[in-house]
C-alpha positions in Angstrom: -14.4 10.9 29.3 -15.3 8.7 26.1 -17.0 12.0 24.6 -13.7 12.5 23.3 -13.2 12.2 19.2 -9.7 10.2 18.0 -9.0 12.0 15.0 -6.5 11.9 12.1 -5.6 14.9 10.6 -3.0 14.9 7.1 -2.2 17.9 5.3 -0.9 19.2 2.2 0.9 22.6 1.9 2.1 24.2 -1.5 5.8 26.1 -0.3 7.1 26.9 -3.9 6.6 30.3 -2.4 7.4 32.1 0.8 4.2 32.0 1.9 3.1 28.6 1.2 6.3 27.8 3.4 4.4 29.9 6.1 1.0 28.5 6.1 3.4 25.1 6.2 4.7 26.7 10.1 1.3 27.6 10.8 -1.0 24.4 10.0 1.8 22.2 11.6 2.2 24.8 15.1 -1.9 24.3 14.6 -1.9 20.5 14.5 0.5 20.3 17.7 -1.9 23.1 19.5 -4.7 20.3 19.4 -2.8 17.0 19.2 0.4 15.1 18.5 3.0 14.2 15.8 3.2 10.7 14.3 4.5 11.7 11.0 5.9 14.8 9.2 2.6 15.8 8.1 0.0 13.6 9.9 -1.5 14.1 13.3 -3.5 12.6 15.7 -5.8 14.6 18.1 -7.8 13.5 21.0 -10.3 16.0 21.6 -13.8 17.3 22.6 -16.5 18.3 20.4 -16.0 21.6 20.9 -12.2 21.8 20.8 -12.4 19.7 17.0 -14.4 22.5 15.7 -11.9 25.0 17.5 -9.3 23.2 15.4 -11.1 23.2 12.6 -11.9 26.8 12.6 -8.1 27.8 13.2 -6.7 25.3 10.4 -9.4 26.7 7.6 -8.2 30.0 7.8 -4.6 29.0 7.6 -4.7 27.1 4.5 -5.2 28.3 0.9 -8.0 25.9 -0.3 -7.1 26.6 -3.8 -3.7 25.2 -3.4 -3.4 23.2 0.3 -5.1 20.4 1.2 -6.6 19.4 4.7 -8.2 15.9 5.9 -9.5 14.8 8.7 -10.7 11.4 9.5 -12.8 10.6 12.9 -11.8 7.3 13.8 -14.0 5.1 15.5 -13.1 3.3 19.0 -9.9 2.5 20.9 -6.4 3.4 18.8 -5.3 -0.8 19.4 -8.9 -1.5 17.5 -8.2 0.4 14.0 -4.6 0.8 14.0 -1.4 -1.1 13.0 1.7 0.5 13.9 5.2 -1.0 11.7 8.4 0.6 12.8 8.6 3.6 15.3 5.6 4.4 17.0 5.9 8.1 18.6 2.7 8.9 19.8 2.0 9.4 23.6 -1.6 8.4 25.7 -1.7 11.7 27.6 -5.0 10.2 29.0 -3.4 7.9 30.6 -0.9 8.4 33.5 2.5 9.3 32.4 5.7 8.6 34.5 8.7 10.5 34.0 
């Protein structure tokens, strides 16, 4: 299961117009498609290979590179190893078992 990538993905939208306010919807709906909310506009994913490039695929043809910005880091080993979480901390190991 370690073939799995932890990703960070940040974004950058233009909305001064209508439709910069819609590629806003769209990147975001994106982000959660693939991974999970830890700030308003920065994600993390845990993903395959395959399903990264998937992402990446979808989220190029939403933004307006002349505008928008998108970056995405591949971080390397466990989340506790290159990660320092102060204040709320909303993020989820759905690899993990969850209990409800």
């Amino acid at each position: 299961m370690r073939d799995r990538l932890q990703i960070l993905v940040c974004y950058d939208v233009e909305t001064v117009t209508g439709e910069g306010e819609r590629r806003l919807r769209r990147i975001a709906k994106a982000c959660e498609a693939f991974g999970q909310r830890v700030q308003y506009s920065v994600f993390e994913l845990d993903v395959t290979p395959v399903l990264l490039e998937r992402f990446l695929q979808r989220a190029t043809k939403i933004i307006d590179p002349a505008v928008d910005s998108l970056r995405v880091y591949t971080l390397s080993g466990p989340r506790d190893r290159y990660l320092q979480v102060y204040g709320r901390d909303g993020w989820t190991d759905f690899q993990s078992p969850l209990i409800v």
